[in-house]
N, C-alpha and C positions, 0 to 999 in steps of 0.2 A: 351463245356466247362462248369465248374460245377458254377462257380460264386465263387470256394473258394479260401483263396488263402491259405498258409499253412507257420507255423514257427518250425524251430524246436526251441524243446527244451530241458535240460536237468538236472534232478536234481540226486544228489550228497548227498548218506548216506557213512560217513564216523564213524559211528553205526545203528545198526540196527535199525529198523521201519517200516512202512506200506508206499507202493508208492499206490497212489489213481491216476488212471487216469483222466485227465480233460475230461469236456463233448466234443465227437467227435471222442475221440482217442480210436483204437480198437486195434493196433499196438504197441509192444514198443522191445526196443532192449537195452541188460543189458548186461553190462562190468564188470566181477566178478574176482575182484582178493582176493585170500586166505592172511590168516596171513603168515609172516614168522617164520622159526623155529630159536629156540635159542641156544644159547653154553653154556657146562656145561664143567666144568675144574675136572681132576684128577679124575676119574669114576663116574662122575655124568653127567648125559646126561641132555642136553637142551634137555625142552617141545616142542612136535610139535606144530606148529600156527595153529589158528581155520580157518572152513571149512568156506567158505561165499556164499550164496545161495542168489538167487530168487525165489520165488514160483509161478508160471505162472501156470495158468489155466489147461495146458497139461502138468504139471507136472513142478517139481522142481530143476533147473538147482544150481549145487553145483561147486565151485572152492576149492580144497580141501588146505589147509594148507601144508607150508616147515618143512620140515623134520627135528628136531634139531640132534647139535651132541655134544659128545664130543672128548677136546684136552687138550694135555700134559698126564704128568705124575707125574712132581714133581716137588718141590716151583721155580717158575721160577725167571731168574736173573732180568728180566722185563717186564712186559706186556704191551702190545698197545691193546687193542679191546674199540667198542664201538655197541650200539645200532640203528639203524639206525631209520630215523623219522617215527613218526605213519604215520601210511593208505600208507606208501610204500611199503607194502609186500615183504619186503628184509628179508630174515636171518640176525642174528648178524654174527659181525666178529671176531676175536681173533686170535694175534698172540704172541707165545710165545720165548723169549731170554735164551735159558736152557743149557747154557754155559758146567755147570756141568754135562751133558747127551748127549755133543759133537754135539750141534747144538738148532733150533729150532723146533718150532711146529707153524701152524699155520693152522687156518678153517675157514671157513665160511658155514652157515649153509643153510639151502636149503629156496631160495624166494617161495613165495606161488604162485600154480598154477592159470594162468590167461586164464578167458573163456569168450568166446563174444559168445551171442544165443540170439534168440528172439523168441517171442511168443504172442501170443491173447493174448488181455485184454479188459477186459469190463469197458467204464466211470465208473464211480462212484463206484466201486468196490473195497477196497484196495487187495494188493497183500504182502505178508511178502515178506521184505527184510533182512537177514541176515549177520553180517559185521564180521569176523575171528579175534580175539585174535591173537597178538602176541605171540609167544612161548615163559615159560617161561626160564629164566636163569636157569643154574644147577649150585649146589652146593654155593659158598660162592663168587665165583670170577670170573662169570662167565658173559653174557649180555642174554638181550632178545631181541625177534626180532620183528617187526615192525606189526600193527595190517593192515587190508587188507583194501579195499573200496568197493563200488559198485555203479556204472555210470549206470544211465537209460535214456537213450534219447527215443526222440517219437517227430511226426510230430504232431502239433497242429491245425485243423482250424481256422482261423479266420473270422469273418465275421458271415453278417444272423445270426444274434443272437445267434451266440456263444461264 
């Protein structure tokens, strides 16, 4: 037995940054979720969400952003959509009441892609972290969608002068 004993731990960019690992830790394991994409009304398409990366030593693990869309066609009787919270990498939603068009519409735009990967790290070394934009809304009346996160855990030493 090594004498060590170990904690995990985990830090949490909900924007981009550099993760530096503490002295000991050679290991870490990153939860990458992308932006969501947004809804654009009457021919204008919601922005895709931004891509959200780690850049690990053996290369750069990406979650890529939700797809936006658009819906409807014409002045609706009434609208319900909202944007959903940041760092939830959800699409917006939107639904439309278009009485006059013999029904409604209604979307939801695509969540951003979530990836779990690990890789070497070196203490003291930062590593880029990259956090995905939200998608933006299209046109005038439209929503955006939710920007991404990125979760790093990693087992820590403690002890012997670490």
């Amino acid at each position: 037995m090594s004498g060590f004993r170990y904690e995990r731990r985990v830090d949490v960019f909900t924007a981009g940054g550099t993760f530096t690992p503490p002295a000991g830790v050679t290991y870490a394991i990153a939860h990458i979720l992308g932006g969501g994409g947004g809804i654009g009304r009457s021919g204008t398409v919601g922005g895709t969400g931004g891509t959200s990366s780690v850049a690990f030593a053996s290369g750069t693990v990406n979650a890529t952003g939700g797809v936006g869309v658009v819906v409807g066609h014409g002045s609706p009787d009434a609208t319900y959509g909202y944007s959903p919270s940041a760092n939830s990498g959800m699409g917006a939603y939107l639904s439309l009441d278009e009485q006059s068009f013999g029904g409604g519409n209604t979307g939801v735009a695509f969540s951003g892609n979530y990836i779990v990967a690990g890789g070497a790290v070196t203490a003291g070394t930062g590593i880029t972290v990259t956090v995905g934009a939200g998608g933006t809304a299209g046109g005038t009346s439209g929503f955006a969608g939710a920007s991404g996160y990125v979760w790093i855990e990693y087992e820590q030493p403690v002890g012997a002068g670490l």
